[in-house]
N, C-alpha and C positions, 0 to 999 in steps of 0.2 A: 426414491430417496429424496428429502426436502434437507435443502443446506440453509440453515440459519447461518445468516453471517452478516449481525448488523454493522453500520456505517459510524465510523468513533471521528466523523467530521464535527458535529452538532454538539461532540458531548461536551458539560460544564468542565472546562480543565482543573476549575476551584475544586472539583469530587474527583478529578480522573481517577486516582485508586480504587475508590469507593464504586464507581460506574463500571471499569471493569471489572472487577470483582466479583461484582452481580453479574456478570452477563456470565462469565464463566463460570460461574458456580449456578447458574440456569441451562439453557438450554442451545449454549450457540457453539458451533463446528468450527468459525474462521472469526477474523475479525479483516473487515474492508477497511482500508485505510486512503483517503484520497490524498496524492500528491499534486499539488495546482502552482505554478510558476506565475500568475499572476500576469501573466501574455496570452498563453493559449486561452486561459479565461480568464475572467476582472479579478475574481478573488485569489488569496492565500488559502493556504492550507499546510497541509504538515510539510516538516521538511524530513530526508531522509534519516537524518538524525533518532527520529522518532518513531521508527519503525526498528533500528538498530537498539534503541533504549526497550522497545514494547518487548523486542524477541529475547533483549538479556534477561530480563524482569518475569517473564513469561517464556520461556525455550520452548512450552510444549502445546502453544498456540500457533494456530495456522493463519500466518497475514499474505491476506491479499491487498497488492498495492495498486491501485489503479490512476496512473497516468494520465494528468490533465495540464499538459507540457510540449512548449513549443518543440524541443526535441528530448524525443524520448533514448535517442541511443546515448546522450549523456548521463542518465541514471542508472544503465543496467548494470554495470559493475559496483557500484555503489549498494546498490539494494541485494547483488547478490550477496557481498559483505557484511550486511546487515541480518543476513538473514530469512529475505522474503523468501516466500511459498509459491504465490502465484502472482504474474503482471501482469497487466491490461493495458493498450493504452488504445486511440485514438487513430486511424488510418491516416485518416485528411492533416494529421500534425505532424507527417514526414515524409518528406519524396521516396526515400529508402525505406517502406514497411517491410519487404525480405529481409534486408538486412538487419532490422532491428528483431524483426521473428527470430532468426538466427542464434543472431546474438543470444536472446533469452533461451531460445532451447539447450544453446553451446552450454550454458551456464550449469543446467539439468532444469 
């Protein structure tokens, strides 16, 4: 099975309606959303806000968030509230990876 699931890091936010739109009414399974704290790496990127906005707007899309954050056990409950599908993050971003596995499975 091939999972299309582009990355809505890049996209023009002046089109975002317009951009997702097309992708889902194309051929994509998920949408990859990157959350970046601007420590673990130089750039920003979305904040969780916009993931909770994607799944109101969209309920019947699958977002995967991917984690690019000094610590990752401060966004799991947040993002389980929002809505996410699937996490990802980063081993080397937390002394505690069990307990952040945990956490995320605890959540389902």
């Amino acid at each position: 099975m091939v999972i299309n699931a582009p990355s809505l890091a890049n996209i023009n936010f002046m089109e975002l309606d317009e951009k997702i739109n097309e992708l889902i009414n194309g051929d994509v399974n998920f949408f990859h959303v990157d959350i970046m704290d601007g420590h673990y790496v130089k750039n920003l990127c979305f904040p969780v806000s916009f993931v909770r906005d994607l799944k109101n707007k969209y309920p019947h899309q699958t977002v995967d968030v991917h984690l690019m954050v000094d610590d990752p056990a401060e966004y799991i409950e947040q993002l389980h509230q929002s809505g996410t599908d699937y996490i990802s993050f980063h081993c080397d971003s937390t002394p505690f990876v069990r307990r952040v596995i945990k956490m995320i499975r605890d959540k389902g």
